[in-house]
C-alpha positions, 0 to 999 in steps of 0.5 A, a space after each residue: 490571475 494568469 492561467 499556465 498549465 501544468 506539465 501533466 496536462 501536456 501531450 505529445 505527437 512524435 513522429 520518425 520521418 526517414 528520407 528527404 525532407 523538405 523544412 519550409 515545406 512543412 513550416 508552410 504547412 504548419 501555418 496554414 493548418 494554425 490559420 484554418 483551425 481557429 483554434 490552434 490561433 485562439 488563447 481562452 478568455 471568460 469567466 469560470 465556467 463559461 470559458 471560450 476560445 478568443 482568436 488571438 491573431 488576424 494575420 498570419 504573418 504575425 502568427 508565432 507558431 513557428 517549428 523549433 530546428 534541434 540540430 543532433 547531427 553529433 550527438 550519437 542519439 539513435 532513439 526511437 520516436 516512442 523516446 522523445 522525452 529522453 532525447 530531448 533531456 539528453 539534448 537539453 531541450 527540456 524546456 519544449 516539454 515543460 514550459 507551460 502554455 499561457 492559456 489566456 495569452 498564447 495558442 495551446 500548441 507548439 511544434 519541434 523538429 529533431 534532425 540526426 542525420 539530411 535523411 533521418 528527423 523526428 518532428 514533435 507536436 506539443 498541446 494541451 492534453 485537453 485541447 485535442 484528442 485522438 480524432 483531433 490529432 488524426 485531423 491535424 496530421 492528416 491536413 499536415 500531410 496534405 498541405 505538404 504534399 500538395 507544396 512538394 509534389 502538387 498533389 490536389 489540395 483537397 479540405 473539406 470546408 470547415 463551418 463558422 468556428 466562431 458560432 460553434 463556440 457560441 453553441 458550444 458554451 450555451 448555457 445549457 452545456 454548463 448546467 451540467 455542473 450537478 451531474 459532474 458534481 454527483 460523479 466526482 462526489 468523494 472520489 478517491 485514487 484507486 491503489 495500484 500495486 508497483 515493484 518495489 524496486 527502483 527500474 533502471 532509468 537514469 533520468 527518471 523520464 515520463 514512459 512510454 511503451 508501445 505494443 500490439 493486440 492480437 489481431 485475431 483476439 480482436 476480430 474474435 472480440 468484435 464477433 463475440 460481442 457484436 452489438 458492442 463497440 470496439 471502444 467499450 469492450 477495451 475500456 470494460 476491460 481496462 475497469 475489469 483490470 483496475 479493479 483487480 489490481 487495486 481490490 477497490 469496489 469504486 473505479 474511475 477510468 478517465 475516458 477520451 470522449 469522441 462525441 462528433 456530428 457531422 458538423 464537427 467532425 473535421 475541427 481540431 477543436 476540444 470538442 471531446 473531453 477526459 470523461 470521468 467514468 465511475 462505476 461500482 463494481 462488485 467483484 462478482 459482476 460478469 464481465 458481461 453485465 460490467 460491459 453494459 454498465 460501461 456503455 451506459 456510463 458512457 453514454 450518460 457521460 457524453 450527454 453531460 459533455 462540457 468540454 471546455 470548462 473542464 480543461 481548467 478544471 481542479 479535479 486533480 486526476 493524478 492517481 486515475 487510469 486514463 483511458 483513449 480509442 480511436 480508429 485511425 482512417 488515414 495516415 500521415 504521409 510525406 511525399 518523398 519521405 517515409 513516415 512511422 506510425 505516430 505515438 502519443 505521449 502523455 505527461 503525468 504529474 510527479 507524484 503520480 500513480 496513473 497510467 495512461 493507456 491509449 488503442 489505435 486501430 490500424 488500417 490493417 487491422 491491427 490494434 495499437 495500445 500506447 502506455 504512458 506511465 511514470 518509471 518512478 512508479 513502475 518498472 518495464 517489468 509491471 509494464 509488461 505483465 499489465 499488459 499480459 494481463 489486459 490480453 489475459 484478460 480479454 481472451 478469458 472473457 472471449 471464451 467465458 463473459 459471464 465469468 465473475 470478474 474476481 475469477 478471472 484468471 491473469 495468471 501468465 506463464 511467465 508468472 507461474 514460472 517464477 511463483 514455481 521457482 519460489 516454492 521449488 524448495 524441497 530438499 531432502 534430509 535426515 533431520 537432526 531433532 532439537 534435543 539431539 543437536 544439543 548432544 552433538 554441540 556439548 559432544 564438540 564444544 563441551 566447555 563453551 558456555 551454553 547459556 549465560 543468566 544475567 540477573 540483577 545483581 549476579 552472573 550464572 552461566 552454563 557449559 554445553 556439557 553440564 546442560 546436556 547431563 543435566 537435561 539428560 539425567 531430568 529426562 530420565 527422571 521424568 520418564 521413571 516417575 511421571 506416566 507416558 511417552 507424550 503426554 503434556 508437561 508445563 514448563 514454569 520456571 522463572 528466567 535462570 539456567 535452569 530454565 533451559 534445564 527444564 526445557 530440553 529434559 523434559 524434550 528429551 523425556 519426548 514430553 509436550 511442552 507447555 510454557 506458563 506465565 511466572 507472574 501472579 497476576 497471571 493466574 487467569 491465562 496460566 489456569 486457563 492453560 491448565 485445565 484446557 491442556 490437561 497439564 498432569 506435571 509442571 516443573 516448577 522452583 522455588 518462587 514459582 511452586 508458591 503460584 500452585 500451593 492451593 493447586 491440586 489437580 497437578 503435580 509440581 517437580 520443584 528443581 529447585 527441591 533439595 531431594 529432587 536434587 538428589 534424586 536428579 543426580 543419581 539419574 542416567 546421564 548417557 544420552 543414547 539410553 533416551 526413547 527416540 523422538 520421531 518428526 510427528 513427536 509432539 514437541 511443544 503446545 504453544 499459545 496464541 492470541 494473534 489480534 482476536 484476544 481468544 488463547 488457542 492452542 498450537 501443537 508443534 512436532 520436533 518435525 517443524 522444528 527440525 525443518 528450521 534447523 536446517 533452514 538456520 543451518 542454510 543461512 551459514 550464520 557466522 559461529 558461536 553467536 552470542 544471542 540477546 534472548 529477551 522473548 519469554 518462553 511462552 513467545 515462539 521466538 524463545 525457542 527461535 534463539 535458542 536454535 540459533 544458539 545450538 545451530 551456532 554452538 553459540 551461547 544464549 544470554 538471558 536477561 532477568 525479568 525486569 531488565 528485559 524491559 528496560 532499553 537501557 538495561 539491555 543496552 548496558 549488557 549488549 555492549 558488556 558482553 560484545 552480544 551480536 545476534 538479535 531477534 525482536 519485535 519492531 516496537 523494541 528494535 526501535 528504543 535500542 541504539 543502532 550503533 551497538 555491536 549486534 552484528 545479527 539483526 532480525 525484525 519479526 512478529 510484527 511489522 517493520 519500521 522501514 527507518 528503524 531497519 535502515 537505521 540498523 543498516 547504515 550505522 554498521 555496513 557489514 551487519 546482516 539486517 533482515 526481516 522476517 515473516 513467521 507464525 506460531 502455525 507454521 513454524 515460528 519463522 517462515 521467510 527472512 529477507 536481508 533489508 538493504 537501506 531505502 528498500 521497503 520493509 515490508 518485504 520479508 523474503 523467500 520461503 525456507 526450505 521445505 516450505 511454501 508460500 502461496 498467495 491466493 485470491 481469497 474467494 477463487 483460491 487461484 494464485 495471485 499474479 505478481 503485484 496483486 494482493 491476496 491471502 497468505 496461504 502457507 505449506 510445508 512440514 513447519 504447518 501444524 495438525 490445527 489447534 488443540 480442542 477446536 475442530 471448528 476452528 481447525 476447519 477454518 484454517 487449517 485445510 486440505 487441498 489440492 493444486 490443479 496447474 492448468 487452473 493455476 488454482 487450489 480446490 478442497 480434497 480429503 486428506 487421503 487423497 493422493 495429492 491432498 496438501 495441507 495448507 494454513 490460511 493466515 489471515 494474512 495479506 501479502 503479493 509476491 514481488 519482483 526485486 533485483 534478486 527475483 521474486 519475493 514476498 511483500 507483507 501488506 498486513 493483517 486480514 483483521 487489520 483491513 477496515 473499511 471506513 465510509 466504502 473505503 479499504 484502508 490498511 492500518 499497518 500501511 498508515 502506521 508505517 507511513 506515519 513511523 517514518 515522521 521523526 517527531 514520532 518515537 511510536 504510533 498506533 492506529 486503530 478505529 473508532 468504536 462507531 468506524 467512522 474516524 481513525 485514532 492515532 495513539 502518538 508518543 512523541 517529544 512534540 506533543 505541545 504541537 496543536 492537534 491541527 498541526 499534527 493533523 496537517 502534517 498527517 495529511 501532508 504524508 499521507 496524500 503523497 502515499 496517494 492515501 485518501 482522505 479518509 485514511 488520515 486519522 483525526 482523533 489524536 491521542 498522547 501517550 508516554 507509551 504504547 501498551 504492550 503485552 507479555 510477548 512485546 506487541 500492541 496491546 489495543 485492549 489498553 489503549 485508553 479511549 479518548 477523552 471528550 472531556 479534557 480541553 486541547 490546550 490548543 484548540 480555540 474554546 467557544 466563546 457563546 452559547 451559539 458557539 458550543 451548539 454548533 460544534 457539539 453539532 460538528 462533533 457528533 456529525 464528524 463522530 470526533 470529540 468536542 474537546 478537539 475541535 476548535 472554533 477556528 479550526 477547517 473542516 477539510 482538516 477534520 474529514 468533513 468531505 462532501 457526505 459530511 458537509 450535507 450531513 452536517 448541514 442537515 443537522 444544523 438546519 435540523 437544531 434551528 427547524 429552519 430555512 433560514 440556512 438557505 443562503 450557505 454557499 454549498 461549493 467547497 465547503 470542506 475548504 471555507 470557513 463553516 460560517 463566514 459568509 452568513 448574514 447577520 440576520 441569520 445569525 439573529 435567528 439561529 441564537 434566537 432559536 438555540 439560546 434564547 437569550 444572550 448568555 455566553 460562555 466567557 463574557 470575551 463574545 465575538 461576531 461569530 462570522 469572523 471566528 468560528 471556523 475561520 480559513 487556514 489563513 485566519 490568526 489563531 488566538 493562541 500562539 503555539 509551537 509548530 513543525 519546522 519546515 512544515 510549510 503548507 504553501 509548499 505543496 506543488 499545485 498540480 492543477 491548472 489554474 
């Protein structure tokens, strides 16, 4: 088979060459370097592993490297030799770049000169990324540059004497070089790309070209850096620098860098010659290593990785590096001159592969001094902003360790002042009021709109509704009556009162009345939690009706005030109806106890203060929403968004429609009302926006308490243009609603804004408590009046979350402090994770996800909210959950979907596919597959993970091939319990790759087998890809013999349909499935581009 490289393993040489030119000249010198490098005229035979360089051409008059003349006199481009790429996209000559390199057939070079004006051209060196690194490219244009002078302007032509190239390739192939297969092959073990963080917006370049950006290190840091750690190359102290780096943006543990090797003697060390390879350097990094100790680590790294240098078979080897950082130093000792003619310091340009995620960072190191670093990155991936601040962030970085090398590397501060600026920015959201108390605004609306219907009752078979003025009466004439019969100012009152007007009757009065509320469930089956609430709050009253008094007839330890009573009516009806007679409520007035479970399952109580709530009134005022909104109340009042539609309600003298009970459930149902009452504001979760139909004239859309589906939100989003999508960031902790960001279509949808005002959003570092630079993750931590005191009865707990602390701006850091201390800041730690982003609208803040929602599987950090998310985008899946198994060693993925006919390998395939172009690893796809008709939920609309149904090892897949002999059975229960995956989904001709089975559990997997038969009779199992190979194919039939011989002890099967074992069990990807079965249209695995060489 033919061998072409890839675009991604290209590299070039651009070079600016101002002044006379002579063409022929430098064609001449071209050809005499391609003569004098037996390289630059060879092509590659050989075997794997063993390849050599064979020179193609004996005589230089047939040599075909002859400079390709782009004549763009007139094309009006003045760009830059770091441009090249889009110079010559512009001037249609994208084929110099991207045609491959025959690798067995033709040179790995090729050579092209632009000429813009007789005084003015850039001439542009192309090869393969492997065949030459810096000092082989210093070699090339210092010969270049000696040859030509010597034609133009008779200097002496003086080359050093190269050595037989011939025998060096002999002695670089020797079979020693390739035994170093085992090292390689223990370094690269289970390697995986390490996430780098991007701006999530696309950076303005029109053709979407390979980057390049130049920059210079401070010439002083340098020199302080090479007398700080004397002992210690240049070249090492940059690339520990750039792991310190790595590792802090990706928040990995396992780094690998890809490092230019210069590993020369002094017989090689004027050949062009692929004498220094991509070193792949892997090291486990604990965040609390020193920079120091990590320095150390990196040159023995090094050092061990050039002692194992196989260069040429790694030029065609398959690791596919796309998600690496490539790392490259070289000390310039001469430059490239043109007699006659004045030349730009070259720039090196690299290619990376589409869908990658890598940069590749380059250093020079001037004959002045000065360093030059040369960024190579994909503009799809990353903005001139990220370029920027990354290399703010090296330089940060460097001048840390100059002053502290013994600072842990997790406290290192990257912080710029630029980035402070902006996270200052953000937070600048003070703004002074008089806050309007929720039980006050009502007074004011009823005061403006008295006849407007306040709330509106859809039942299941009739219509209530009620005025603003009749609400405000009778909220007032309740408040009276409570404070009259039922103790003190503050003290707790539950609010149990089934979905009706008189629902918010009940809540405002007892408001009014300055009570603390305390919404319980209606539901008998809830008695548990509805008790629990009871008892943990000391509930003295609750105000009740007709079906819920029944809930407490055995209840005696508190009083009921049935609304719905005949003398409690009466009594209420004699009441005070003036507002102003009302005891006045202050901003720390309790106003409501609300509880949550978050995802722990434990109730804890959150008491909140008509303060907080003030504070999102203003904030819901800020917004300007349209007046007299219509707004879907589908939350229960035990959920905080309840009370969030009904502020919104009041701030927009709007009316709130309440679905009954079981309507609120029902998609349908709620559709029906929406398009009957022309509803236009919403607030739901995720899960329950994604069953209503887009085209529904909500005008008003906000996601919140959950995650966002991005194709749910565009979805929103184009169907109605001028609809306001937004999607917000909240907790019962701080407020109910702490940020909202208007969602554009394709914008991701894990952003969710700014804070509100008053608040602030803090994302820190979780073990230095130092603000995060933009783009790096961190905790959420959150301040402001919207924070609550801590939960009720759990000084403990409150402790954890709920701190004081104080904000030094020199550190950029938060430390501990007495909450009587002048500058104490009472902040709650979320247990989020989320990192502040650029977008065109400045900074905002991303949400990653749940601190108990990242797991880490076999070493790995995974993101379950990132693979639900990802996965939601497939429109063969209505709704997906993802959690881990009870071992945590495999994903589950809980699957609605109309294609659940589709095999389990499909669907696995098609997991793979989606997740391998998020750059996700292996181990982040899920393997376990479970069908529901539909996702549990709670009482509040989220996951229910407790109701997930375990998977069941007993029920077959119905298109999972069965065993068909006793032999067959053993070996996949073997394969199930090694790969902790049920039997029943696991096929005899099923891949492993696709059941996870990487490296570490294909050794596993043969220690368990050779184990059940006490053997060695396995000794002849290939041991090269076996994740990729049928498990047993290549088995003798003696083998076979005796492992049935050991197993079974006889010849029973399971069917009497016995087959070779050989041919079916585990068979490849391209072995016939027994069953026909449906599969996914245009799921087409040859599809996939091949980035590797080969």
């Amino acid at each position: 088979m033919p061998l072409k490289s890839a675009r991604a393993a290209h590299c070039a040489i651009a070079i600016d060459i101002s002044g006379t030119l002579n063409q022929p000249a430098l064609q001449q010198a071209l050809t005499y370097v391609a003569i004098r490098h037996d390289v630059l005229h060879s092509a590659i035979e050989g075997e794997p592993n063993q390849h050599h360089f064979r020179p193609l051409l004996q005589f230089p008059d047939n040599l075909p490297l002859r400079i390709r003349l782009l004549n763009a006199t007139n094309s009006g481009i003045h760009a830059p030799a770091s441009q090249i790429v889009s110079t010559l996209t512009q001037l249609g000559a994208e084929d110099f770049l991207d045609t491959p390199f025959h690798l067995d057939t033709e040179p790995l070079w090729r050579a092209l000169l632009v000429q813009y004006s007789p005084d003015h051209h850039q001439l542009a060196l192309l090869s393969h990324r492997s065949l030459m690194d810096q000092a082989s490219i210093e070699i090339l244009l210092k010969d270049i540059s000696i040859l030509y002078n010597h034609t133009v302007s008779k200097s002496p032509l003086i080359l050093p004497i190269l050595e037989n190239q011939s025998r060096l390739q002999t002695d670089m192939a020797r079979p020693e070089k390739t035994s170093h297969a085992p090292f390689w092959k223990e370094t690269l073990n289970h390697l995986r790309p390490n996430q780098m963080p991007t701006d999530l917006f696309a950076p303005h370049s029109p053709n979407k070209q390979d980057g390049c950006h130049t920059f210079t290190l401070d010439p002083l840091l340098i020199q302080q850096l090479e007398a700080r750690f004397a002992s210690k190359t240049l070249e090492s102290i940059l690339l520990a620098a750039c792991f310190a780096l790595l590792a802090r943006y990706s928040g990995d543990t396992d780094i690998c860098i890809y490092a230019n090797s210069k590993n020369r003697t002094l017989t090689t060390r004027h050949f062009i010659n692929a004498f220094a390879s991509q070193l792949p350097l892997r090291l486990q990094l604990d965040p609390n290593t020193s920079f120091g100790s990590l320095l150390v680590k990196t040159l023995a790294a090094l050092d061990d990785a050039k002692s194992h240098e196989t260069p040429l078979p790694k030029l065609l080897a398959e690791q596919d590096t796309h998600a690496y950082t490539a790392f490259s130093f070289h000390k310039i000792r001469t430059s490239f001159h043109l007699s006659g003619a004045s030349v730009s310091t070259p720039v090196t340009i690299k290619f990376l592969p589409k869908t990658t995620s890598a940069l590749d960072i380059g250093f020079e190191l001037l004959p002045d001094g000065r360093c030059q670093g040369t960024l190579n990155y994909p503009p799809k991936r990353y903005s001139p902003h990220f370029i920027n601040r990354f290399i703010g962030h090296l330089q940060q970085l460097l001048s840390s360790v100059l002053n502290n090398a013994s600072c842990p590397i997790a406290h290192i501060s990257l912080l710029l002042p630029e980035e402070a600026a902006l996270i200052a920015e953000l937070n600048h959201t003070e703004t002074p009021e008089i806050p309007v108390f929720l039980p006050d605004l009502l007074h004011q609306v009823s005061q403006q709109f008295p006849h407007m219907p306040a709330v509106v009752y859809h039942g299941e078979a009739q219509r209530d509704e009620m005025s603003y003025h009749f609400l405000n009466e009778a909220s007032t004439r309740l408040a009276h009556y409570i404070a009259q019969h039922h103790s003190q100012h503050n003290q707790t009152i539950g609010i149990c009162l089934t979905r009706s007007t008189q629902l918010l009757n009940g809540i405002l009065g007892a408001m009014k009345a300055g009570r603390t509320i305390v919404p319980l469930e209606t539901q008998p089956e809830q008695a548990d939690i509805r008790q629990y609430k009871l008892t943990y709050t000391h509930i003295p009253v609750v105000l009740v009706d007709h079906e819920t008094s029944k809930l407490f007839e055995a209840k005696a330890d508190c009083q009921l005030l049935n609304l719905d009573d005949p003398e409690v009516r009466i009594l209420l009806a004699q009441q005070n109806a003036g507002h102003a007679s009302l005891l006045p409520i202050q901003p720390e007035t309790p106003i409501y106890i609300m509880y949550t479970s978050g995802t722990t399952g434990i109730p804890k109580a959150v008491q909140q203060t008509h303060g907080a709530i003030a504070n999102l009134i203003g904030a819901l005022t800020d917004q300007k929403i349209a007046p007299h909104r219509k707004v879907l109340c589908t939350a229960l009042p035990t959920f905080d968004a309840f009370f969030f539609d009904l502020i919104v309600m009041l701030v927009t003298q709007g009316t709130l429609h309440l679905p009954y009970e079981s309507g609120r459930h029902s998609a349908d149902w709620v559709s029906e009302l929406i398009q009957q009452e022309q509803l236009n504001y919403m607030v739901c979760l995720p899960d329950t926006l994604k069953q209503l139909d887009p085209t529904l004239p909500i005008e008003n859309v906000i996601s919140m308490g959950q995650a966002a589906h991005e194709t749910t939100l565009n979805a929103w989003k184009n169907a109605r243009g001028n609809r306001v999508v937004e999607n917000g960031l909240g907790h019962t902790e701080t407020g109910i609603c702490l940020s909202l960001h208007q969602h554009t279509p394709n914008e991701s949808a894990t952003l969710t804004g700014r804070p509100i005002r008053n608040m602030k959003i803090h994302i820190v570092n979780p073990d230095t408590l130092t603000l995060c630079p933009i783009g790096i993750p961190g905790e959420i931590f959150v301040s402001g009046p919207g924070v609550a005191d801590g939960y009720l009865n759990n000084l403990e707990l409150s402790q954890t979350r709920f701190l004081f602390m104080r904000f030094d701006s020199d550190s950029q850091s938060f430390t501990s402090c007495p909450n009587n201390h002048p500058d104490a800041v009472k902040m709650y730690a979320s247990g989020d994770y989320g990192s502040y982003q650029l977008t065109p609208n400045g900074l905002d803040i991303q949400f990653i996800g749940r601190k108990d929602k990242q797991i880490k599987l076999r070493g790995v950090n995974i993101h379950l909210d990132a693979i639900e998310s990802l996965l939601r985008k497939n429109p063969l899946i209505r709704d997906i959950a993802v959690i881990p198994n009870k071992n945590n060693t495999q994903l589950i993925a809980y699957l609605v979907s109309d294609r659940a006919e589709t095999s389990l390998t499909d669907w696995r395939d098609n997991f793979k596919q989606q997740l391998t172009l998020a750059l996700l690893p292996p181990v982040a796809h899920p393997k376990i597959i479970v069908f529901l008709k539909e996702i549990p939920l709670t009482q509040n609309g989220k996951i229910n993970k407790r109701a997930l149904p375990l998977p069941d090892d007993r029920a077959q897949d119905a298109f999972c091939q069965p065993p068909v002999s006793a032999l067959q059975a053993a070996l996949r229960k073997l394969v199930a319990e090694t790969l902790d995956i049920p039997e029943a989904q696991i096929g005899t001709d099923e891949v492993l790759g696709n059941l996870g089975c990487d490296s570490i559990g294909s050794t596993l997997l043969y220690q368990s087998i050779q184990n059940a038969i006490e053997t060695g009779a396995l000794a002849s199992l290939p041991m090269n890809q076996p994740s990729s190979i049928p498990l047993l194919a290549s088995l003798q039939q003696m083998t076979i013999q005796k492992i049935e011989a050991q197993l079974t002890n006889s010849d029973q099967t399971v069917t009497p349909a016995s087959r070779p074992l050989n041919a079916s069990f585990f068979a490849s990807e391209s072995g016939s499935r027994k069953k026909k079965r449906p599969t996914f249209q245009g799921n087409n695995r040859e599809n996939t581009a091949n980035q590797h060489l080969g």
